[in-house]
N, CA, C and O atoms as a GROMACS GRO file, in nm:
protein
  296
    1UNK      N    1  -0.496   0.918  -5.707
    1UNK     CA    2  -0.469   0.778  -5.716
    1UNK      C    3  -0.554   0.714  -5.825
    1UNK      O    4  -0.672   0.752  -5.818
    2UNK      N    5  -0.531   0.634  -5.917
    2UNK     CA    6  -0.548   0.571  -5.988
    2UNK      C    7  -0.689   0.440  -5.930
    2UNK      O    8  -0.675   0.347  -5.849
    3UNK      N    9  -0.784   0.470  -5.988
    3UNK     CA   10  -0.894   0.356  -5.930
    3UNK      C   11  -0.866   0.247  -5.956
    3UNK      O   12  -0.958   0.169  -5.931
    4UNK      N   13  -0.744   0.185  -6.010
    4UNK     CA   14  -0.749   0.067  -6.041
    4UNK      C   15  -0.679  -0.027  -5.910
    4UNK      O   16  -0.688  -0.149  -5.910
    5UNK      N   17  -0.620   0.037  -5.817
    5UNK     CA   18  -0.531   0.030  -5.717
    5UNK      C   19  -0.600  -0.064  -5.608
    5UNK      O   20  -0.710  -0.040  -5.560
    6UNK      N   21  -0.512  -0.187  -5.570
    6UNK     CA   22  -0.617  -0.269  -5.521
    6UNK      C   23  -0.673  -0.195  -5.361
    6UNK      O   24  -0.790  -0.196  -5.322
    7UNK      N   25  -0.564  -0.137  -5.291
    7UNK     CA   26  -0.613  -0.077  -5.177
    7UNK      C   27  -0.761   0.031  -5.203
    7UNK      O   28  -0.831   0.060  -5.106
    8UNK      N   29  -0.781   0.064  -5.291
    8UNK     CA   30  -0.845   0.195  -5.334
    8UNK      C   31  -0.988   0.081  -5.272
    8UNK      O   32  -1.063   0.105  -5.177
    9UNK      N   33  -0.989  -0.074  -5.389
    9UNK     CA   34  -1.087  -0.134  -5.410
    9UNK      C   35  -1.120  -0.181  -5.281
    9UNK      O   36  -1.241  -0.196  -5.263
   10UNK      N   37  -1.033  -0.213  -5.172
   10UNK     CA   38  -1.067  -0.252  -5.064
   10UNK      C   39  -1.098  -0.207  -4.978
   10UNK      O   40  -1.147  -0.273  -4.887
   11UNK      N   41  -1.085  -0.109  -4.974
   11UNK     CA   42  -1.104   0.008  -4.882
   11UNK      C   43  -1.269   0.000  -4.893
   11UNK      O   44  -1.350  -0.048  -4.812
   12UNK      N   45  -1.293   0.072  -5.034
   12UNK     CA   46  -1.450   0.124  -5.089
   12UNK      C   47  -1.535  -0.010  -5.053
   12UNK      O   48  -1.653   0.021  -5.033
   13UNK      N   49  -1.516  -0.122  -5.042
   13UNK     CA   50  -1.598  -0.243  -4.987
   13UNK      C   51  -1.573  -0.291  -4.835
   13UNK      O   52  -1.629  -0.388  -4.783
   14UNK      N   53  -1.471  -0.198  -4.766
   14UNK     CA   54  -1.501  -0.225  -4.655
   14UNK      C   55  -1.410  -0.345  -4.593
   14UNK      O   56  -1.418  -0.379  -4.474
   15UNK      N   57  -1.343  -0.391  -4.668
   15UNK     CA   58  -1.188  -0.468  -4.613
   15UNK      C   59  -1.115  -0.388  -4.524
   15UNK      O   60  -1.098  -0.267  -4.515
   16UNK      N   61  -1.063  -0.518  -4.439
   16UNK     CA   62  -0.947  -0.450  -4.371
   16UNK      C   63  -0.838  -0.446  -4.472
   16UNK      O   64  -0.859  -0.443  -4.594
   17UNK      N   65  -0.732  -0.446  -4.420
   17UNK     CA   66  -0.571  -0.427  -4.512
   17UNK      C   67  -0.525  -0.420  -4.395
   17UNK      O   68  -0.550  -0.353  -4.295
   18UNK      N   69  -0.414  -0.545  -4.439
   18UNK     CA   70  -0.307  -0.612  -4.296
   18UNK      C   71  -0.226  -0.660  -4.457
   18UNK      O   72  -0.257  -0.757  -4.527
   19UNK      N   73  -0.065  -0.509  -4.496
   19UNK     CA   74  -0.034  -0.461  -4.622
   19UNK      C   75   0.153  -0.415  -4.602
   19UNK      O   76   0.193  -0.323  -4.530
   20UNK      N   77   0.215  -0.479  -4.660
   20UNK     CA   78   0.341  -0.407  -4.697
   20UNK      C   79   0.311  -0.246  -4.677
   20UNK      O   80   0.199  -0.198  -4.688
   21UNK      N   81   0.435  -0.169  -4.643
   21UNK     CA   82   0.380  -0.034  -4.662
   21UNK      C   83   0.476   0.042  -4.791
   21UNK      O   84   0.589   0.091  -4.798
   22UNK      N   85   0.344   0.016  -4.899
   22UNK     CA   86   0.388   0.100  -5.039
   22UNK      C   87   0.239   0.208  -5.095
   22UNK      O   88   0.137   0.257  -5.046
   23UNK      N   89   0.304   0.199  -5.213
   23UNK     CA   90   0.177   0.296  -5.217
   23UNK      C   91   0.094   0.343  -5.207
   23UNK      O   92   0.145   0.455  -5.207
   24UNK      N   93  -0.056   0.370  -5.191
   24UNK     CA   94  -0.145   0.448  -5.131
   24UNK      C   95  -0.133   0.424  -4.940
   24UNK      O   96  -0.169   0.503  -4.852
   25UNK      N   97  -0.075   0.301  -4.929
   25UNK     CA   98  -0.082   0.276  -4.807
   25UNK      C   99  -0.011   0.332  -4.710
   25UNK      O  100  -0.078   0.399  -4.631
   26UNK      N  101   0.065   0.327  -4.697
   26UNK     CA  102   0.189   0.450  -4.696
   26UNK      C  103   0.105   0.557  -4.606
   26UNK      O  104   0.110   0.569  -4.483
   27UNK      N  105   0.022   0.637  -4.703
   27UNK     CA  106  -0.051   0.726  -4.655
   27UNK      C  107  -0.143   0.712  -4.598
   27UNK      O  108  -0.178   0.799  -4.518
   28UNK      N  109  -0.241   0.562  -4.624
   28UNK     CA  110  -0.340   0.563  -4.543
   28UNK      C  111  -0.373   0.488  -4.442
   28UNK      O  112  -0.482   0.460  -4.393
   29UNK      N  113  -0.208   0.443  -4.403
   29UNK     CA  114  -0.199   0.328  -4.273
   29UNK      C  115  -0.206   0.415  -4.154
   29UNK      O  116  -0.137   0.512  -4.125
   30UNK      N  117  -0.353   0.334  -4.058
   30UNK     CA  118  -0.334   0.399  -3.920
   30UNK      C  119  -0.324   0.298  -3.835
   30UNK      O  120  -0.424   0.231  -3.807
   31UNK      N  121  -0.240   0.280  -3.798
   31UNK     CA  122  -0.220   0.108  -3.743
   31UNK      C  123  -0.300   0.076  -3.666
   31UNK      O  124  -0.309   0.161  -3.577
   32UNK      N  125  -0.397  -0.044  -3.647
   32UNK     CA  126  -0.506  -0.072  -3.588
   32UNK      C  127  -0.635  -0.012  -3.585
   32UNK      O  128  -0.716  -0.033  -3.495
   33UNK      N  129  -0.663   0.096  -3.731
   33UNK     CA  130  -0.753   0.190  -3.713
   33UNK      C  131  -0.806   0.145  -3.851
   33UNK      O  132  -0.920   0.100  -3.864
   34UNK      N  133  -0.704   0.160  -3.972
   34UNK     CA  134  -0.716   0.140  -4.112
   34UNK      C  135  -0.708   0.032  -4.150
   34UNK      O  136  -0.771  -0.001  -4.251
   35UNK      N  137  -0.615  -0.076  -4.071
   35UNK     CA  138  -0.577  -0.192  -4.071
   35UNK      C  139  -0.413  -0.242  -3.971
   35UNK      O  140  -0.376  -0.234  -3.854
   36UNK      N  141  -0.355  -0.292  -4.103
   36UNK     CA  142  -0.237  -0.297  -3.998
   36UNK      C  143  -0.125  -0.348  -4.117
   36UNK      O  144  -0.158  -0.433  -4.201
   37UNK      N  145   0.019  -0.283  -4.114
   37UNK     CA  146   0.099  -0.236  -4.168
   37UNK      C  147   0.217  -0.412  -4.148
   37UNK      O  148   0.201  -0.478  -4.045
   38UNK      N  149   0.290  -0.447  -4.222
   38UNK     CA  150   0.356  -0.592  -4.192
   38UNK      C  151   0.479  -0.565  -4.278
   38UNK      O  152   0.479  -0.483  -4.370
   39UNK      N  153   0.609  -0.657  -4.231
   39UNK     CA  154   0.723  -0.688  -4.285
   39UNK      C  155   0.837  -0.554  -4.252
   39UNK      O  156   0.791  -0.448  -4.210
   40UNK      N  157   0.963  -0.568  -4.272
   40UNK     CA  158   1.045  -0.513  -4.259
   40UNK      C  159   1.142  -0.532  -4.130
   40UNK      O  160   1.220  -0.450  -4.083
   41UNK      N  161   1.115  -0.672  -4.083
   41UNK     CA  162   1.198  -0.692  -3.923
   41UNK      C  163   1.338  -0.691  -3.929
   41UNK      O  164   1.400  -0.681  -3.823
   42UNK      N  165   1.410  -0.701  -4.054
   42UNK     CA  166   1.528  -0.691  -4.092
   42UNK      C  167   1.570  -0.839  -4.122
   42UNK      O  168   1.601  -0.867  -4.238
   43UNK      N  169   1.572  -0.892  -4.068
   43UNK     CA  170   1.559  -1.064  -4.075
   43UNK      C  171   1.552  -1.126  -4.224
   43UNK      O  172   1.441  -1.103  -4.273
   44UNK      N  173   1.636  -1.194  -4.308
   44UNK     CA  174   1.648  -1.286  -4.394
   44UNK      C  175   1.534  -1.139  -4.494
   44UNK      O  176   1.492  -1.025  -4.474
   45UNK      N  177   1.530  -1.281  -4.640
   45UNK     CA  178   1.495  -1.169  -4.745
   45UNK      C  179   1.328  -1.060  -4.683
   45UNK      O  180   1.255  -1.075  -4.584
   46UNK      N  181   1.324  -0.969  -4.782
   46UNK     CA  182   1.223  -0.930  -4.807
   46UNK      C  183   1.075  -1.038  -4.773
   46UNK      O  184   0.989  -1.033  -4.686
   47UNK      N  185   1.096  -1.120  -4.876
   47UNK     CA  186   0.943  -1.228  -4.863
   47UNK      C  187   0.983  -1.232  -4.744
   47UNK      O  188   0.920  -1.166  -4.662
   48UNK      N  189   1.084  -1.300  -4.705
   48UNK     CA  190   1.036  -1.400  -4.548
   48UNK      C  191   1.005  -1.286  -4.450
   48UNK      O  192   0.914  -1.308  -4.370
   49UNK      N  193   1.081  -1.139  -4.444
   49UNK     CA  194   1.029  -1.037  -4.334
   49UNK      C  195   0.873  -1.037  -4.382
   49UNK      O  196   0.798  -0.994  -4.294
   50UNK      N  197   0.804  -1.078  -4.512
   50UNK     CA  198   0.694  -1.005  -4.531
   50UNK      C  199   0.641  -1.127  -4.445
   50UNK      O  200   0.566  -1.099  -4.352
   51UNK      N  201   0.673  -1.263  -4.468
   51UNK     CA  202   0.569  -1.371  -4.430
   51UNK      C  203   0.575  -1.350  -4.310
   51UNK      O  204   0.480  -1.293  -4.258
   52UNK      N  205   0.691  -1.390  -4.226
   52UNK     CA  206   0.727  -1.388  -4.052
   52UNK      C  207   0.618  -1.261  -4.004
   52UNK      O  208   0.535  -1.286  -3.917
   53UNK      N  209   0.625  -1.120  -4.068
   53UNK     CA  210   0.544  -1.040  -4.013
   53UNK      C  211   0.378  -1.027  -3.977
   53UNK      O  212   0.308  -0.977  -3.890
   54UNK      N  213   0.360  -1.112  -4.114
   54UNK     CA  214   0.207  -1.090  -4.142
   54UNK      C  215   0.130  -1.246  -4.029
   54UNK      O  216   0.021  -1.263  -3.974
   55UNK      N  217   0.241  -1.319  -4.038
   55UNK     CA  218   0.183  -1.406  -3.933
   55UNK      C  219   0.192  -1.389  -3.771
   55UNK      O  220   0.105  -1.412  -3.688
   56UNK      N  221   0.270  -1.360  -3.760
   56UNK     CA  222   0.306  -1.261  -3.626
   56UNK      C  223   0.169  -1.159  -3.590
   56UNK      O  224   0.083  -1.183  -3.506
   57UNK      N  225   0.176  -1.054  -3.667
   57UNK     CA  226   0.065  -0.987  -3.676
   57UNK      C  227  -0.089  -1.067  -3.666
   57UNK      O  228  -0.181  -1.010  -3.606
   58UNK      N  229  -0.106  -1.179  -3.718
   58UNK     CA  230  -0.217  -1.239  -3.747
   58UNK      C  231  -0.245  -1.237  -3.596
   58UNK      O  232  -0.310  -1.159  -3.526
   59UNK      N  233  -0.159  -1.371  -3.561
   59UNK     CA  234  -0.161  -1.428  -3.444
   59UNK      C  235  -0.166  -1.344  -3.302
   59UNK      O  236  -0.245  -1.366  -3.210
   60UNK      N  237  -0.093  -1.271  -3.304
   60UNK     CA  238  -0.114  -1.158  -3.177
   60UNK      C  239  -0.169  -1.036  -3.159
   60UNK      O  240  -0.160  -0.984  -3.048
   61UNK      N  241  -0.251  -0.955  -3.290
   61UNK     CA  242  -0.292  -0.884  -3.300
   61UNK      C  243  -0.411  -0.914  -3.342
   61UNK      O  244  -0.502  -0.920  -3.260
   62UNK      N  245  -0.438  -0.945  -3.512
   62UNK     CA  246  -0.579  -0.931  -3.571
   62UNK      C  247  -0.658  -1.034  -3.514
   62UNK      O  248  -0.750  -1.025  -3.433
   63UNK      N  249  -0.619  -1.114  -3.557
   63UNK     CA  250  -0.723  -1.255  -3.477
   63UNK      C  251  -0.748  -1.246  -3.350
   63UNK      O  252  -0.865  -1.280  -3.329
   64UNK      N  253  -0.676  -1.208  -3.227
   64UNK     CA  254  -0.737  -1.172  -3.095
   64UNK      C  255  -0.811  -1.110  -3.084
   64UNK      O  256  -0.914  -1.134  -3.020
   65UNK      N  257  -0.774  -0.967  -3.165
   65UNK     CA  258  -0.915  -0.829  -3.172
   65UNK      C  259  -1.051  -0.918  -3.230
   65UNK      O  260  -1.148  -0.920  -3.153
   66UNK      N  261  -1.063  -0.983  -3.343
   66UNK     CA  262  -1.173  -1.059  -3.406
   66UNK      C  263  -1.236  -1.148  -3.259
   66UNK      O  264  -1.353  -1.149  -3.222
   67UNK      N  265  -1.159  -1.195  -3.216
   67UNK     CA  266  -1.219  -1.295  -3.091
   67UNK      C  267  -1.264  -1.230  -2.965
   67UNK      O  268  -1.347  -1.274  -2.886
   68UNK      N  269  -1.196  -1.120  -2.956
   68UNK     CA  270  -1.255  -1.074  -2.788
   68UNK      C  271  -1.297  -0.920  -2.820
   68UNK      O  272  -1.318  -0.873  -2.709
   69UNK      N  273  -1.318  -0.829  -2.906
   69UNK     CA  274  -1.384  -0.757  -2.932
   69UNK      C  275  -1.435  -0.697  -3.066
   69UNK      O  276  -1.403  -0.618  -3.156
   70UNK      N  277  -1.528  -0.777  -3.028
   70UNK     CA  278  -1.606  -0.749  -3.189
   70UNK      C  279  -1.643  -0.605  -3.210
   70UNK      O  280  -1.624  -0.541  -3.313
   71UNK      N  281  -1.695  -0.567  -3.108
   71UNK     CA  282  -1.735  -0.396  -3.140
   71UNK      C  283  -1.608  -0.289  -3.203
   71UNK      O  284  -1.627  -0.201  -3.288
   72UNK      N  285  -1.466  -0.327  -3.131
   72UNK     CA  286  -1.376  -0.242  -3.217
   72UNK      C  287  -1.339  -0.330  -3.354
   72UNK      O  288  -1.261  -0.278  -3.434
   73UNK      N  289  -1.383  -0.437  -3.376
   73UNK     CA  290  -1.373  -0.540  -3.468
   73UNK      C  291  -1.412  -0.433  -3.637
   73UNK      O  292  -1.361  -0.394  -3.742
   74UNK      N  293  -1.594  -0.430  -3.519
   74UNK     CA  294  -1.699  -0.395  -3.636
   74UNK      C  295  -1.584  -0.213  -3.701
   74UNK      O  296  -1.625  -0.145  -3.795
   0.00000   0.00000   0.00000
């Protein structure tokens, strides 16, 4: 993979990635482990499956884990 790749950069600093699933990600999505994978509900275009998903996701997944357990957080 190419170092210029923004997942590469986020990864190496320790970001999550809550990510369309395309390139490097693809391979290095472990859902709720690596981060968390968004869009594709079938629903209206592309963008809007990407937006509807990633907020969905926000709301019932990442942000709860951030609020009630920080240790699988960390």
């Amino acid at each position: 993979m190419p170092l210029g790749q923004a997942g590469w950069k986020a990864a190496s600093n320790g970001v999550l990635n809550a990510s369309v699933l395309d390139g490097c990600w693809i391979e290095a999505c472990i859902e709720g482990v690596t981060g968390w994978s968004i869009g594709d509900d079938g629903i209206g275009t592309p963008e809007l499956q990407d937006a509807r998903s990633l907020y969905d996701k926000l709301e019932h997944v990442i942000l709860p884990l951030y609020a009630t357990d920080r240790a699988r957080w960390i």
